[in-house]
C-alpha positions in Angstrom: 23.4 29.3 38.0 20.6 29.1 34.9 19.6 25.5 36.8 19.1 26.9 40.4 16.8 30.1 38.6 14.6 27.4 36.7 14.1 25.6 39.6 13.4 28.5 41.7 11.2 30.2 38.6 9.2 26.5 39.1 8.7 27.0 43.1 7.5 30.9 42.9 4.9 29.3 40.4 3.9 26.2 42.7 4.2 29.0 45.7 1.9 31.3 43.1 -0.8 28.4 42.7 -0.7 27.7 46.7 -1.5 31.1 47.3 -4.2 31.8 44.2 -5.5 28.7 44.4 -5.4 28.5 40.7 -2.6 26.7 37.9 0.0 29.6 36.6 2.1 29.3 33.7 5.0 31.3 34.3 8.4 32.8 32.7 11.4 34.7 34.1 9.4 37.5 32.2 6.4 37.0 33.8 4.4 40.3 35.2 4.1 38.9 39.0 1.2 41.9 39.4 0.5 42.0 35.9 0.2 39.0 34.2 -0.4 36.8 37.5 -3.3 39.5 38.7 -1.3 39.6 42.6 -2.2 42.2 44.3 -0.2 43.4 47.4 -1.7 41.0 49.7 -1.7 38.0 47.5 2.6 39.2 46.5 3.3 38.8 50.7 1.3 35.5 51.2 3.7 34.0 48.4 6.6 35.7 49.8 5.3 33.8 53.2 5.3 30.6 51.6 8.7 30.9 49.5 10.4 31.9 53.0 9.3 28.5 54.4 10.2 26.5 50.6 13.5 28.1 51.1 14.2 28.5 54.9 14.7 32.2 54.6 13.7 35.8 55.4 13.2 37.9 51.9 13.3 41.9 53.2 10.3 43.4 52.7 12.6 46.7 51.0 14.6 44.0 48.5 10.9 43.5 47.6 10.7 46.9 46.1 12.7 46.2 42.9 10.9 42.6 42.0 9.1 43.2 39.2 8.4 39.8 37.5 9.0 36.3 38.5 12.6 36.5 36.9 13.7 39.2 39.6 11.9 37.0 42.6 14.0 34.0 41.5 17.3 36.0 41.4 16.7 37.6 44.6 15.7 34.1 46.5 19.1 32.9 44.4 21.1 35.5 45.9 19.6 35.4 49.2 20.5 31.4 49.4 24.0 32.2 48.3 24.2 34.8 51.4 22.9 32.4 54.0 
């Protein structure tokens, strides 16, 4: 499973850059609001462009509890296992 998390840590970051418009360096500890300066509106435009990486719908209330790019990737990994 520590494969499928590194490789889904790497696509939040390339989603991160889409969306910013900027390079990221990120870790599974990595602040998403914080450290990455996303605000709400920025966090959903990435979330928009993960869902069409992954060919999935991430719920807005599973959103809730992502905190930093480590919980994103585990939720997208958990979501993929589901579908």
């Amino acid at each position: 499973m520590e494969l499928a998390t590194d490789l889904t840590v790497r696509e939040v970051a390339k989603a991160a850059e889409t969306v910013l418009g900027r390079p990221v360096n990120v870790t599974h500890e990595t602040d998403i609001a914080r450290d990455l300066a996303v605000d709400s509106l920025a966090l959903m435009n990435i979330v928009m462009e993960l869902e069409d990486r992954f060919d999935l719908s991430i719920p807005l209330d599973r959103l809730a509890t992502v905190q930093t790019v480590g919980d994103l990737s585990e939720l997208i990994n958990t979501l993929r296992m589901k579908a």
